[in-house]
N, C-alpha and C positions, 0 to 999 in steps of 0.2 A: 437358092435355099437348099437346107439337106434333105434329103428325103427319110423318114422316118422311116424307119425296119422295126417290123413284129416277129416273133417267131413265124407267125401265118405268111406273110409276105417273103420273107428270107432269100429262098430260091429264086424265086421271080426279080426280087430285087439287085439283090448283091449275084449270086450265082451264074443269072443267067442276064446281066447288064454288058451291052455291048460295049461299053465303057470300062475303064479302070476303076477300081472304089477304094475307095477312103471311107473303113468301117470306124464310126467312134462309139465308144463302148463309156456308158454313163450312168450315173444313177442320181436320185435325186437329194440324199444326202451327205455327197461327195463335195465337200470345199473345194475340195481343188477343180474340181469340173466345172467350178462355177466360175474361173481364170478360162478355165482350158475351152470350153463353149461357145465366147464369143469370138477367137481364134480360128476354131474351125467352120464360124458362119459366116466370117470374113471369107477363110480358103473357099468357101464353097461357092460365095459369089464374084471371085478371081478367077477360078476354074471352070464357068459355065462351060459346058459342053464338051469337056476338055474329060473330065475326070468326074463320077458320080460321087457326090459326099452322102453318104449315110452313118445317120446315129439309132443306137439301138440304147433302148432304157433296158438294164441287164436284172431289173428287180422284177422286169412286168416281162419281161421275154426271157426268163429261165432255159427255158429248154435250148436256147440258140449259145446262150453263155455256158453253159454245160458243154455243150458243143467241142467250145474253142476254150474250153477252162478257165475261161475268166474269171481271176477270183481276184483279181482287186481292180479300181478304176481311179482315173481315165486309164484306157487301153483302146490300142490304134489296131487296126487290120489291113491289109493290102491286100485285095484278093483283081486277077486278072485272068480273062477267060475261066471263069466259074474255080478257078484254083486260088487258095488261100497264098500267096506268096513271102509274106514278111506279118509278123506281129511284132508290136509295139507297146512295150509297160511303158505308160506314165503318157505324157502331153507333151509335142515338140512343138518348138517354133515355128514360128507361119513359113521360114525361106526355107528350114529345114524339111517338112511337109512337101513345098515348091519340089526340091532338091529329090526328095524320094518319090514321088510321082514324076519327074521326069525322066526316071529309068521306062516309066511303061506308057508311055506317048510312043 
């Protein structure tokens, strides 16, 4: 399952994850999130142990999405050893996803 991100947790979470992460950036009145969603709770029970999935609701965690400027969603993040790597507008497919987390295996 993904791990939920707060602004509060953030650090602890994503940052300092000995793992790879896979940030997905969502809000609760986004159609298209509502495709993109069950996509990456599939990846994230493909990837146990492999890769951290985290979703961040970017209405109730403002200050993380200021952050990283998210100003529209879905929006993907790659972050590995605490370093933000690749950002992602919009929602990719589950092999594609596959495909880009396997640069940091």
């Amino acid at each position: 399952q993904p791990v939920m991100v707060t602004d509060d947790n953030f650090e602890e979470t994503v940052l300092a994850s000995p793992l790879p992460v896979l940030m997905y950036c969502w809000a609760p009145w986004c159609p298209t999130c509502g495709t993109v969603t069950p996509l990456i709770d599939e990846f994230a029970r493909e990837a146990n142990g492999k890769v951290r999935v985290a979703k961040i609701n970017i209405d109730a965690n403002r200050q993380t999405a200021a952050r990283y400027n998210v100003l529209s969603v879905p929006y993907l993040f790659i972050f590995d050893n605490g370093t933000m790597q690749e950002s992602l507008p919009g929602g990719l497919p589950k092999h594609e996803l596959m495909m880009k987390m396997a640069h940091y295996l």
